[in-house]
C-alpha positions in Angstrom: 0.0 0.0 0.0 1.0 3.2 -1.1 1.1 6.4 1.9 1.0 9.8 1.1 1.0 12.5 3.8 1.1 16.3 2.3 0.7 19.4 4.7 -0.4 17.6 8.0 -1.6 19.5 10.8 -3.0 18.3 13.9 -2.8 18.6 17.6 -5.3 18.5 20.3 -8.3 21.8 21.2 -6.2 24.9 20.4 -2.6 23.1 20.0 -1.0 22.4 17.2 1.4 19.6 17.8 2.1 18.6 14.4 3.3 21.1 11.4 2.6 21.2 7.8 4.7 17.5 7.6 4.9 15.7 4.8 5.8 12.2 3.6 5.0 9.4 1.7 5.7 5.9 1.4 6.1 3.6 -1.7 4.1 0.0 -1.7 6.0 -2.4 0.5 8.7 0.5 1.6 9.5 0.7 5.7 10.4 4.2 7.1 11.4 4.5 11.0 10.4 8.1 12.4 12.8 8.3 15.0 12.6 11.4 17.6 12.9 12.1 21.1 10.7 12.3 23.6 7.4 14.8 23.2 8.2 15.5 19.5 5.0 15.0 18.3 5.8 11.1 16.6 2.6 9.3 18.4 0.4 12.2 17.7 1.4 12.1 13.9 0.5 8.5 13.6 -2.7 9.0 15.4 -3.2 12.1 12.6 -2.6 9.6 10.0 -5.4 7.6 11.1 -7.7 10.0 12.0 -8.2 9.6 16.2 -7.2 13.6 16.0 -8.3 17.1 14.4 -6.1 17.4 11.1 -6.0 19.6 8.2 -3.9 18.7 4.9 -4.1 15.8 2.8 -4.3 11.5 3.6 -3.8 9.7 0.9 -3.9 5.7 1.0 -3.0 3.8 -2.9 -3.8 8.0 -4.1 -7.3 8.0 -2.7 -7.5 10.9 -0.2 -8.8 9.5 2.9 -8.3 13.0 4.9 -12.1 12.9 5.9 -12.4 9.5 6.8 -13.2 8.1 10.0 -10.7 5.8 11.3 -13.0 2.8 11.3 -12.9 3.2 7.5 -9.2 4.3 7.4 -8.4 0.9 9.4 -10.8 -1.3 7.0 -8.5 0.0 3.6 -6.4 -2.9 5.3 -4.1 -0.7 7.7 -2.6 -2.4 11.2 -1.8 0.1 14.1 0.1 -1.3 17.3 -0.1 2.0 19.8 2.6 2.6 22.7 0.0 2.6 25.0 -2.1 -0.5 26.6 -3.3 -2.0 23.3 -4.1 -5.7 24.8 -8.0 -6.9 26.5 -6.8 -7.8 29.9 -9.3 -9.5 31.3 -9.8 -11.7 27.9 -7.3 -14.9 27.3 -4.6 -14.3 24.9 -6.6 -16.2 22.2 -9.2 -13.7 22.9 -7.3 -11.1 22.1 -5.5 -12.6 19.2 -9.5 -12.8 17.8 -10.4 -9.1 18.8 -10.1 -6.5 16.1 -10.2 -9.4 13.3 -12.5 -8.8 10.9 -12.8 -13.1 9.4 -11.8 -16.2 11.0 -7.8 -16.2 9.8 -7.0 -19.2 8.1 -5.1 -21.8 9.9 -2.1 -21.3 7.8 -2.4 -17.9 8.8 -2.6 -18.6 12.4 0.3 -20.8 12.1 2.4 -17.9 10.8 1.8 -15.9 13.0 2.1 -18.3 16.0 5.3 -19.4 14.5 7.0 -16.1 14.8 5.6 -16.0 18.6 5.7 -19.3 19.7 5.3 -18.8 23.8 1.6 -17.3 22.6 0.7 -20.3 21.1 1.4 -22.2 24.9 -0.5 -19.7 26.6 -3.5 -19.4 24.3 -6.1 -19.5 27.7 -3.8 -18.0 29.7 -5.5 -14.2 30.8 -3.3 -11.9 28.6 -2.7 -9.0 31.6 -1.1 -12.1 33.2 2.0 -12.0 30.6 5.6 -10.0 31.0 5.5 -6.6 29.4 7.0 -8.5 26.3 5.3 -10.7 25.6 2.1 -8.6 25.7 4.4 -6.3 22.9 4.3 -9.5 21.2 0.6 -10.2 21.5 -0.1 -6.7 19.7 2.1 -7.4 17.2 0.7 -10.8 16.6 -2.7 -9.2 16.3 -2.2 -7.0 14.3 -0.1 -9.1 11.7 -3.6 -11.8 12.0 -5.7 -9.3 10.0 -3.1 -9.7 6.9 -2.7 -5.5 6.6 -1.0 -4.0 4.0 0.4 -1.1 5.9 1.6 -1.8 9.5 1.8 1.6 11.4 4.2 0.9 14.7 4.5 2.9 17.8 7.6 1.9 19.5 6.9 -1.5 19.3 10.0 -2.0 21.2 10.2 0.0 24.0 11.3 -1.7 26.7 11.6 -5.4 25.1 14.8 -7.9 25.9 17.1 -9.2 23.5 15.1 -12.2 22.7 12.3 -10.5 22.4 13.3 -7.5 20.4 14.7 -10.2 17.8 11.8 -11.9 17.4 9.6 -8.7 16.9 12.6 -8.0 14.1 12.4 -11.5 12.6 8.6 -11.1 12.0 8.4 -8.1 10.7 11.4 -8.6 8.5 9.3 -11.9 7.3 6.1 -9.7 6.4 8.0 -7.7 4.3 9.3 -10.4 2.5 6.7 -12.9 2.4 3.6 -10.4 1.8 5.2 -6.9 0.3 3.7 -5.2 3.8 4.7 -1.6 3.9 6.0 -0.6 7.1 5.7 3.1 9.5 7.4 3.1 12.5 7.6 5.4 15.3 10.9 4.4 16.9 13.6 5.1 19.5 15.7 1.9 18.9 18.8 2.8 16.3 19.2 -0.9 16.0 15.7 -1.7 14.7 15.0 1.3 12.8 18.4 0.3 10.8 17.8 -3.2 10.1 14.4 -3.1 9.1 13.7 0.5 7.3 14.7 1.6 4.2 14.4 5.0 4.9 14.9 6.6 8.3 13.4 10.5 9.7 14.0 12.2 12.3 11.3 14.4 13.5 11.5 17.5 15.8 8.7 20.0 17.5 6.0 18.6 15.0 7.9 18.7 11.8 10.5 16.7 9.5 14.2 17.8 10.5 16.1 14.9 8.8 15.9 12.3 6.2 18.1 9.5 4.7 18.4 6.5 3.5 18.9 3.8 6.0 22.3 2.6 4.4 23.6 6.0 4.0 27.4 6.0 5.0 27.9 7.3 8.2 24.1 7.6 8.8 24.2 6.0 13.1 26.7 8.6 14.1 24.6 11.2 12.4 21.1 10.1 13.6 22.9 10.0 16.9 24.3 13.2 16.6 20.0 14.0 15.8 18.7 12.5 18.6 21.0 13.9 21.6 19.7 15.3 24.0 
């Protein structure tokens, strides 16, 4: 899926958090948005997807979706793991993996998925607020990858996730791309990830577009570091 973002604007009441960006993605390209924090990252996904007041233009495959509602927007066949609690914790973790699917996945399907995330597959009644904080990363993830999207939008998907984990958040995604052509946007503050799984990295600053480069740009960590100091 193609992603087009011209002009964006959007905050919250009378603030305007985001500033006249603009972006766009080619069909099965990954960018990483990398910032620190309270740069505006989370709230210019959210804009995308139309959970806040915006003004410019959303285009999804060139049709402008800037008035749509986000139950449409997520229907064009668009995933969105948020930073924030994004799992049913009352509900097992099979529960959740069902919640937010549109059709019964196939069992091939299921088996993907599963297979990139094998502990979810053990705990399958287990009560999902019951998991580590990584493995519930992983349960979003494996939700969202269920409903077969062809544009995953990412927010920090791994915040706070250990080695294991973090690789096999990488290893899926990576297989997406590869097996299914899935374009990627991802919020992120992880150098590491952003690198091996973007083509393109940004760096975004007070609501607007300060840097971008091409992920195997010569030289490009020292500089994105240089970006992102505090």
């Amino acid at each position: 899926m193609r992603l087009a973002v011209s002009r964006l604007r959007a905050g919250y009441g009378s603030a305007t958090v985001i500033r006249d960006m603009s972006l766009s993605l080619a069909d099965g390209e990954a960018l990483a948005v990398l910032g620190r924090n309270g740069m505006g990252k989370s709230t210019f996904l959210k804009a995308i997807l139309g959970y806040v007041a915006r003004s410019g233009r959303v285009s999804f495959d060139d049709d402008d979706a800037t008035d749509w509602p986000t139950a449409r927007i997520v229907r064009r066949g668009i995933g969105y793991g948020p930073q924030e609690e994004a799992i049913f914790g009352e509900l097992s973790v099979g529960e959740n993996l069902a919640a937010n699917v549109r059709q019964r996945p196939s069992p091939q399907r299921m088996s993907d998925v599963i297979g990139y995330f094998p502990v979810l597959g053990q705990r399958l009644r287990q009560r999902a607020g019951t998991l580590s904080g990584g493995e519930q990363k992983m349960l979003v993830l494996a939700r969202v990858l269920l409903a077969e999207p062809k544009l995953i939008i990412l927010d920090e998907i791994s915040a706070g996730l250990q080695p294991a984990v973090f690789e096999r958040v990488r290893q899926a995604l990576a297989a997406e791309r590869a097996r299914r052509g899935t374009t990627i946007l991802m919020v992120e503050q992880n150098l590491d990830l952003a690198l091996a799984l973007a083509d393109r990295v940004a760096v975004m600053k007070l609501g607007q577009m300060l840097f971008e480069a091409r992920a195997n740009a010569d030289g490009l960590r020292r500089e994105l570091e240089v970006q992102l100091a505090p």
